[in-house]
C-alpha positions as CSV (number, residue, x, y, z in Angstrom):
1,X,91.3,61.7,95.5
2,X,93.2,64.6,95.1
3,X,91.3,68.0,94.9
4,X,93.0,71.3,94.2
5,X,91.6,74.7,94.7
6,X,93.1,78.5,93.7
7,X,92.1,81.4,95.2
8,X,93.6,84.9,94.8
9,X,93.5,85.9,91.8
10,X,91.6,89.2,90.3
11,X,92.3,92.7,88.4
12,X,95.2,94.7,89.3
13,X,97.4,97.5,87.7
14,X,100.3,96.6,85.9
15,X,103.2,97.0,88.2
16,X,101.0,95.7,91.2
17,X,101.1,92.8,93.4
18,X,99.1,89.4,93.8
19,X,99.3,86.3,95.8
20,X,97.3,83.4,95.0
21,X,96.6,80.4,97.2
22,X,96.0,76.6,96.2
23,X,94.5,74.5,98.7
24,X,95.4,70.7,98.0
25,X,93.3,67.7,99.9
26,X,93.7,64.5,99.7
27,X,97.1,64.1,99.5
28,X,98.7,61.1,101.0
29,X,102.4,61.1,99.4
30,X,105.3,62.0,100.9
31,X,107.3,63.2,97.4
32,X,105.4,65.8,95.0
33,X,105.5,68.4,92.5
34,X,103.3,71.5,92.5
35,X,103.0,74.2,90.4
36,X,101.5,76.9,88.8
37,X,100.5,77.4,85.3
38,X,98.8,79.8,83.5
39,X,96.7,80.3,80.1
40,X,95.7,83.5,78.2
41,X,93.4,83.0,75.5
42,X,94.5,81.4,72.5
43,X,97.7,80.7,73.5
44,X,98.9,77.3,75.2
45,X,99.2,76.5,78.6
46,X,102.5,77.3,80.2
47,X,104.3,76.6,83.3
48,X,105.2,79.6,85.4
49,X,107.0,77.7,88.5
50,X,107.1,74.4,90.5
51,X,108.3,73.6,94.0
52,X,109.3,70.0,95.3
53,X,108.6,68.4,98.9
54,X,112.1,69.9,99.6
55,X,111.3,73.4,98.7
56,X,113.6,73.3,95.5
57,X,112.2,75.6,92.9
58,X,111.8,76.0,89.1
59,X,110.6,78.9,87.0
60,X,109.6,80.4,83.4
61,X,112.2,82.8,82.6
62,X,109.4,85.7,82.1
63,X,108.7,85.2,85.8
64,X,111.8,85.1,87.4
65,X,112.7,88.0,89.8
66,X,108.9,88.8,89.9
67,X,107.5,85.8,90.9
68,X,107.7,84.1,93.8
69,X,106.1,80.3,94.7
70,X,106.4,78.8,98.5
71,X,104.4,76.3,100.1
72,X,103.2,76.0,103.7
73,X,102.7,72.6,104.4
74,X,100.7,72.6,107.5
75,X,98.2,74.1,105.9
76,X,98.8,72.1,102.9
77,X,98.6,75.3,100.7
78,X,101.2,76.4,97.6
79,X,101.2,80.0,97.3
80,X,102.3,82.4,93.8
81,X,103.5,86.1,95.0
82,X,103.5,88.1,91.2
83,X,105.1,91.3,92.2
84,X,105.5,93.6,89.6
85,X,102.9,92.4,87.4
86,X,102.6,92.8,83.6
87,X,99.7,93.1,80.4
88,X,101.5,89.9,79.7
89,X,100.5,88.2,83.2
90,X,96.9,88.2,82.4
91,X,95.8,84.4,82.3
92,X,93.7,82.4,83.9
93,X,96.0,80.6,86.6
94,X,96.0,77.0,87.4
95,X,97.1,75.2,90.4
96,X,98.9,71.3,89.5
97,X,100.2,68.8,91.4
98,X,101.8,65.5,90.2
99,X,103.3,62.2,92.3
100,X,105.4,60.2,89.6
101,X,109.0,59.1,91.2
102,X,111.0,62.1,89.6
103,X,112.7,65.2,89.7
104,X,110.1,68.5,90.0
105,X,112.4,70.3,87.6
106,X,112.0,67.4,85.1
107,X,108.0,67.6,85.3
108,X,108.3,71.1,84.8
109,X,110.3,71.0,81.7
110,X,107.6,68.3,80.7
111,X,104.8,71.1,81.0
112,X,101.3,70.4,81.2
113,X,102.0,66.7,80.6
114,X,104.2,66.8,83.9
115,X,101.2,67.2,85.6
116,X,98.5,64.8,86.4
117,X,96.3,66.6,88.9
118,X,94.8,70.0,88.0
119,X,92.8,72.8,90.0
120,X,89.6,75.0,88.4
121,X,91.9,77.9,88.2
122,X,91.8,81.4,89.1
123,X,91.7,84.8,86.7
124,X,94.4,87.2,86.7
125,X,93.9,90.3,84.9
126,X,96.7,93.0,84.4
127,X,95.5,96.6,82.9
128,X,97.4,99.6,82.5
């Protein structure tokens, strides 16, 4: 069984830095998906980047140039940097993982539904 679990996150000025941490366990394929998503109160749940097993990438527009994912797979972890953060970054931030046979970038565009494996997530809050 898969388990996911974020750390990281917290309150930090806008313009400030975070990195959050997503320990997977329990993994046992070879091809994956991960990414992050995120979800602000009252507003849908939206994906904010994905990595592959190869290390190719994907990202929301708002994030890109600020955001940055990796993954260091001997300690099977997935990592967010969030540089120059934003009011509009505050969300509660979830780690997801999903195994189907295809593309990362395809899942992504699929949104929450790409996913089939989720974390317990992990606050980020942004003031001014």
């Amino acid at each position: 069984q898969v388990q996911l679990v974020e750390s990281g996150g917290g309150s930090v000025q806008a313009g400030g830095s975070l990195r959050l941490s997503c320990a997977a366990s329990g993994v046992t394929y070879s091809s994956y998906c991960m990414g992050w998503f995120r979800q602000a109160p009252g507003k849908w749940r939206e994906g904010v980047a994905a990595i592959d097993n190869d290390g190719r990438t994907s990202y929301a527009d708002s994030v890109k140039g600020r955001f940055t994912i990796s993954q260091d797979n001997a300690k099977n972890t997935l990592y967010l940097q969030m540089n120059n953060l934003k009011l509009g970054d505050t969300a509660m931030y979830y780690c997801a993982a999903d195994f189907r046979p295809r593309s990362c970038s395809t899942a992504f565009r699929s949104g929450q539904l790409g996913f089939g494996n989720w974390g317990q997530g992990t606050q980020v809050t942004v003031s001014s």
